[in-house]
N, C-alpha and C positions, 0 to 999 in steps of 0.2 A: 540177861535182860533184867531189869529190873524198873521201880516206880520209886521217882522220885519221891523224897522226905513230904513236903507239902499236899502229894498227891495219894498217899497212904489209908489205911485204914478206910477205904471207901469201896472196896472188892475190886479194885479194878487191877490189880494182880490175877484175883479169879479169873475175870475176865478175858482177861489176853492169854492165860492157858488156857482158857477153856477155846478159845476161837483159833487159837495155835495148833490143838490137836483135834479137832473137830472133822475135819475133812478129812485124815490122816488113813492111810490105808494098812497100816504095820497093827499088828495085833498088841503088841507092847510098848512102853513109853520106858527109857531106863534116863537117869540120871542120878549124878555124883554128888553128897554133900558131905562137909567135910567136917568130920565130928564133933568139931571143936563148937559147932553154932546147932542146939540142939532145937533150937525156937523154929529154924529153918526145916529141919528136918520134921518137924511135928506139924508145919504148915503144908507138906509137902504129904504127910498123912490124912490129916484131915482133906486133902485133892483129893484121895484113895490111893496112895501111894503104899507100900511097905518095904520094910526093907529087909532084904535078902543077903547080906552079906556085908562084907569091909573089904577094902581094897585101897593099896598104897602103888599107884602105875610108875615111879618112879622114886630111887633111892630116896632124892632129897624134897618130894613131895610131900603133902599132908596125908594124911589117913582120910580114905573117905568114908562115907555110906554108901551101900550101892541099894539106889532103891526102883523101884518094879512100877508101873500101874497098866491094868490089863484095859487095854482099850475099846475092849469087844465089849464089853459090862454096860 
């Protein structure tokens, strides 16, 4: 998912994660970014994300991040 160019810079990315995982009942949130876009990944910290590791799920894939956020918090 994402927020269109014109639509940006207004939290409304916040947003829609935050109401995405709001009702969620898993204790943890994982997703994959892929190293190459670190901007991503540091937006994805400031959620309260961290990242735990790298991971490449396939030979001719990208290298990821693999990052955490405890949902219980």
């Amino acid at each position: 998912m994402m927020v269109r160019p014109r639509w940006r810079k207004r939290g409304i990315s916040a947003q829609l994660h935050e109401a995405l995982l709001k009702e969620r009942s898993e204790d943890l949130a994982v997703l994959l970014v892929d190293v190459t876009h670190p901007k991503v990944q540091d937006l994805y910290e400031s959620w309260g994300y961290h990242k735990v590791g790298e991971q490449q799920p396939f030979a001719d894939s990208p290298l990821y991040a693999v990052m955490l956020k405890d949902l219980r918090a």
